[in-house]
C-alpha positions as semicolon CSV with decimal commas, in nm:
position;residue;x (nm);y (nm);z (nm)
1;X;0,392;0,331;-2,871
2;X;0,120;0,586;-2,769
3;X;0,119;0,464;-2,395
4;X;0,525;0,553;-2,356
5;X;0,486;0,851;-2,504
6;X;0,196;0,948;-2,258
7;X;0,413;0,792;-1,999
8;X;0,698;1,027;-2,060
9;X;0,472;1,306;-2,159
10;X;0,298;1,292;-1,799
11;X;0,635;1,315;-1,653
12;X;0,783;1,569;-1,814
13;X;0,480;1,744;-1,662
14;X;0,487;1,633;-1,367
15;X;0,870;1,737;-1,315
16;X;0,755;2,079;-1,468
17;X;0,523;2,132;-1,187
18;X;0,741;2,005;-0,925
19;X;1,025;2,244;-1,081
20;X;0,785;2,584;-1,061
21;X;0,658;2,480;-0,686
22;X;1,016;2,442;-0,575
23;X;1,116;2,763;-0,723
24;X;0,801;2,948;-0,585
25;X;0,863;2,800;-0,203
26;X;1,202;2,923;-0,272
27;X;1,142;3,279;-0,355
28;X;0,895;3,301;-0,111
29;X;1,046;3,199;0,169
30;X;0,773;2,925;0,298
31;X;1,081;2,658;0,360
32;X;1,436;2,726;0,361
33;X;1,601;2,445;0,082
34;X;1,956;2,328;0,156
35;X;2,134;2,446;-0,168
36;X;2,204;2,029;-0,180
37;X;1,879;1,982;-0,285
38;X;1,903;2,127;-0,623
39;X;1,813;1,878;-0,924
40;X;2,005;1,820;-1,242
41;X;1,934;1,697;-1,557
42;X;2,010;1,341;-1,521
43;X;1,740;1,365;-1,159
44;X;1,498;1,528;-1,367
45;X;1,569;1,288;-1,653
46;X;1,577;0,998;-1,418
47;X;1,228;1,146;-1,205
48;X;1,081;1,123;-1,609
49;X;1,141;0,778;-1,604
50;X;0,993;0,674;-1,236
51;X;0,718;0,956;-1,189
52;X;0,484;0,771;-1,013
53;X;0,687;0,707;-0,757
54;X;0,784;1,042;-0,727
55;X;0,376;1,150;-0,752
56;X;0,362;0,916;-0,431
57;X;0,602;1,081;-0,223
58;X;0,500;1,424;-0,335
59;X;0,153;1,367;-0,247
60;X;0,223;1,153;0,069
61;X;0,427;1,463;0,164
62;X;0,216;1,727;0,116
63;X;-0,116;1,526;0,284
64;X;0,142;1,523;0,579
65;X;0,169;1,897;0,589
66;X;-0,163;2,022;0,518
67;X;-0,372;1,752;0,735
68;X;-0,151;1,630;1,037
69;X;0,151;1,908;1,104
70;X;0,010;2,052;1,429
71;X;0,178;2,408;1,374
72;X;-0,110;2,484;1,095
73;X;-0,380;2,473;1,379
């Protein structure tokens, strides 16, 4: 019983930091987000349940960005 709470626990997290990222690119103005993009409770419910997955693309992503976009040399 421990490990699913840890599971969900680490998600919850994870969608916490994913959350305050989103809403600091926003405010800042790094990217411009299509106002489609914005996540509901069931995504964020559903992104608790499959957060590795979503860890994967997140960090696939970002390794894309900082190391091989050419516009950051």
């Amino acid at each position: 019983m421990n490990y699913v709470l840890n599971y969900i626990l680490i998600g919850f997290v994870f969608i916490f930091i994913v959350d305050m990222s989103t809403e600091y690119i926003r405010k800042q103005g790094i990217v411009k987000l299509p106002a489609s993009d914005e996540w509901n409770w069931g995504t964020r419910l559903f992104t608790v349940l499959i957060w590795p997955v979503g860890l994967f693309f997140f960090l696939r992503g970002y390794i894309r960005e900082r190391y091989f976009n050419n516009k950051n040399k």
